[in-house]
C-alpha positions as CSV (number, residue, x, y, z in Angstrom):
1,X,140.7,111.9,86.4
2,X,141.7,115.3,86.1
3,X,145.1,117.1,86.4
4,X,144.7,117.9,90.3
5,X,143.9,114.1,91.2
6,X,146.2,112.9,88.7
7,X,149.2,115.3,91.1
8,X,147.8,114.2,94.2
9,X,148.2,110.4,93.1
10,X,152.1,111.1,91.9
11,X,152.6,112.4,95.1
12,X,151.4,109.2,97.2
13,X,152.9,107.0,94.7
14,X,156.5,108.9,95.2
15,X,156.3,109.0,99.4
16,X,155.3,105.2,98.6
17,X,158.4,104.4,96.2
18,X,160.8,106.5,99.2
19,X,159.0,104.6,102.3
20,X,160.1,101.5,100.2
21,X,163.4,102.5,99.5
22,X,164.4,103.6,103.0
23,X,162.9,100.4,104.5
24,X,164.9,98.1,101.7
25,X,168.5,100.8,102.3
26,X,168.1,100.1,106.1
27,X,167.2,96.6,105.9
28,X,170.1,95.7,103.3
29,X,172.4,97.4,106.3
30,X,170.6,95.3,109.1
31,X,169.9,91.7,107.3
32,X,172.6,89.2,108.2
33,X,172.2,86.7,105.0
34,X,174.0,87.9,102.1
35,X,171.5,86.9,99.6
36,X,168.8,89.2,101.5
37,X,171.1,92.0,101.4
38,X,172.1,91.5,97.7
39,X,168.2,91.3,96.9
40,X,166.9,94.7,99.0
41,X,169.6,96.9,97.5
42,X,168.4,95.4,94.1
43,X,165.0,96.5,95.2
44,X,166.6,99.7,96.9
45,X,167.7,100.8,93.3
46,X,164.2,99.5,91.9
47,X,162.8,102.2,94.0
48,X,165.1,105.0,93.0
49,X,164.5,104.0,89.5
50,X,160.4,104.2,90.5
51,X,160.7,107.8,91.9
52,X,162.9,109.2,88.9
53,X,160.3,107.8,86.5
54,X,157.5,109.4,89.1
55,X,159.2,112.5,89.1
56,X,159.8,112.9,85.3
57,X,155.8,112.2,84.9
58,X,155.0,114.9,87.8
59,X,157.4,117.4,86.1
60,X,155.6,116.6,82.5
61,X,152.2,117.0,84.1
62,X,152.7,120.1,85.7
63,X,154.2,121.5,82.5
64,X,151.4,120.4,80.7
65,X,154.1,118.5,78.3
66,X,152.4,114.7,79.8
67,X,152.0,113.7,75.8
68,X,155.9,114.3,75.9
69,X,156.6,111.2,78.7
70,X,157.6,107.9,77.3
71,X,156.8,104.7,79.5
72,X,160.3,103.3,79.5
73,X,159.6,99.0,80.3
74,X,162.3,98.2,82.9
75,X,164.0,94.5,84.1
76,X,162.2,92.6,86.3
77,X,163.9,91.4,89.3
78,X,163.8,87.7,88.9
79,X,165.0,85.5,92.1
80,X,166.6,83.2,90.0
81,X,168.1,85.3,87.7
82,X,169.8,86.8,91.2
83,X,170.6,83.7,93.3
84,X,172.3,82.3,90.2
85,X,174.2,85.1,89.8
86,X,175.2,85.4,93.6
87,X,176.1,81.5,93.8
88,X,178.5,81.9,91.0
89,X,179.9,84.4,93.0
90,X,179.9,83.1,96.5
91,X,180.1,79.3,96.3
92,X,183.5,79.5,98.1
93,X,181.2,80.9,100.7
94,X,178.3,79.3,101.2
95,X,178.0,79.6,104.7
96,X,177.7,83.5,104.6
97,X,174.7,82.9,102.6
98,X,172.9,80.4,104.7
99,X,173.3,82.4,108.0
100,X,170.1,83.9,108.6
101,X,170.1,86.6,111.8
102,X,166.8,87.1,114.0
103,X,165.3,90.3,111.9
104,X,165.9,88.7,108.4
105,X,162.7,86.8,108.2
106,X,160.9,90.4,109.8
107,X,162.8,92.5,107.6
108,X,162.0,90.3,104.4
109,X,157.7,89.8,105.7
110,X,157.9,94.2,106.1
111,X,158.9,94.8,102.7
112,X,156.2,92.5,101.3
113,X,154.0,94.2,102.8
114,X,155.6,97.7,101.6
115,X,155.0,95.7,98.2
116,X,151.9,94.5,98.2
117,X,150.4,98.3,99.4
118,X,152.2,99.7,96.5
119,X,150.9,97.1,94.0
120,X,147.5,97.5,95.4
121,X,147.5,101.1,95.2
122,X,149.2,101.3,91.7
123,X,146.2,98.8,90.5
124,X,144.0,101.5,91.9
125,X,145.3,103.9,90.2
126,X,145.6,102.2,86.7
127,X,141.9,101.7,86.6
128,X,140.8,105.3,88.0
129,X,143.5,106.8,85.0
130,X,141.4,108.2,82.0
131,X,145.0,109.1,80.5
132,X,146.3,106.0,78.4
133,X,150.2,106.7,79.1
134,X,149.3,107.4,82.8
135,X,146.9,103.8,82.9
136,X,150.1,102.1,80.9
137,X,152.6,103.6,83.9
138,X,150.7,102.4,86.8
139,X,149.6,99.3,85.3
140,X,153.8,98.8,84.5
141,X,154.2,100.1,88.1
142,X,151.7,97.7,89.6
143,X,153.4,94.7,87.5
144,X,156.5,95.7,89.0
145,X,156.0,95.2,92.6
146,X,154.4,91.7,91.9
147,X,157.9,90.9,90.7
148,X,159.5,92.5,93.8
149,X,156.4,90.2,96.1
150,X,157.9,87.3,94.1
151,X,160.8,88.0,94.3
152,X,160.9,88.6,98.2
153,X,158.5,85.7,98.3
154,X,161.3,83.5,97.4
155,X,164.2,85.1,99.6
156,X,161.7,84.2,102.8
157,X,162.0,80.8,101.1
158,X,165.5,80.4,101.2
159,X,165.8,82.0,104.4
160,X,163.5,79.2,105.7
161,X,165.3,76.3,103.6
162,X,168.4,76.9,102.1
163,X,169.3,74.2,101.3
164,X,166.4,73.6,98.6
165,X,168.1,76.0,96.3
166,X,171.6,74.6,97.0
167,X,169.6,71.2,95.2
168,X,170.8,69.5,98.8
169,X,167.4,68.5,99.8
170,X,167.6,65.5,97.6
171,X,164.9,66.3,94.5
């Protein structure tokens, strides 16, 4: 892959990472169930975090300074990890998070798709990438959004069933 492919791949990825975090910054305003507002602006700042780290690798590579970058392994977003979190904070109100408004389920089935094109394209890009740090940072990327999938994956869950994370469906 040379230096001109290697720019013109940056640039998709980045209007990839901002098509995701304008979809997940409007859907966190439009989504009526607290816990799918809590987990797109988690995923909103996921993004943000994506294009900085896109940017910094774009900036390197057009300074010819790309051995300089260092591929920086960030959290994954685990459902769990979140819905524990927000029931701690909200059991007094439990019925904010089980309401589920008419877009939430649309919203939530948009942005896996958002996820799944990224994570498709990001695999792409891993194995077209004759530079190792560039191979490591898509293949991190593309590891990434299968977290997000999961993660959003599991909010359509609840959405659907609530009570099966509440433990009130009797298992």
């Amino acid at each position: 892959m040379d230096k001109q492919e290697l720019e013109s791949i940056l640039k998709k990825s980045l209007a990839l990472e901002e098509k995701g975090y304008k979809w997940y910054t409007e859907g966190s305003a439009r989504i009526k169930n607290s816990l799918g507002r809590r987990m797109l602006k988690r995923l909103a700042e996921d993004e943000l975090n994506h294009i900085r780290r896109i940017k910094a690798i774009y900036e390197s590579l057009t300074n010819n300074k790309l051995d300089d970058i260092k591929i920086e392994k960030p959290e994954m977003a685990v459902f769990d990890d979140l819905f524990k979190r927000m029931k701690d904070q909200l059991e007094e109100a439990l019925e904010e998070m089980t309401e589920v408004g008419v877009d939430d389920e649309e919203i939530i089935n948009v942005a896996l798709e958002l996820e799944a094109n990224s994570r498709f394209y990001y695999e792409e890009a891993a194995q077209k990438a004759s530079d190792d740090m560039v191979k490591q940072f898509y293949d991190l990327l593309a590891k990434e959004e299968k977290s997000h999938q999961e993660l959003l994956q599991r909010t359509n869950e609840y959405l659907a069933n609530p009570s099966l994370f509440f433990g009130m469906d009797g298992r």
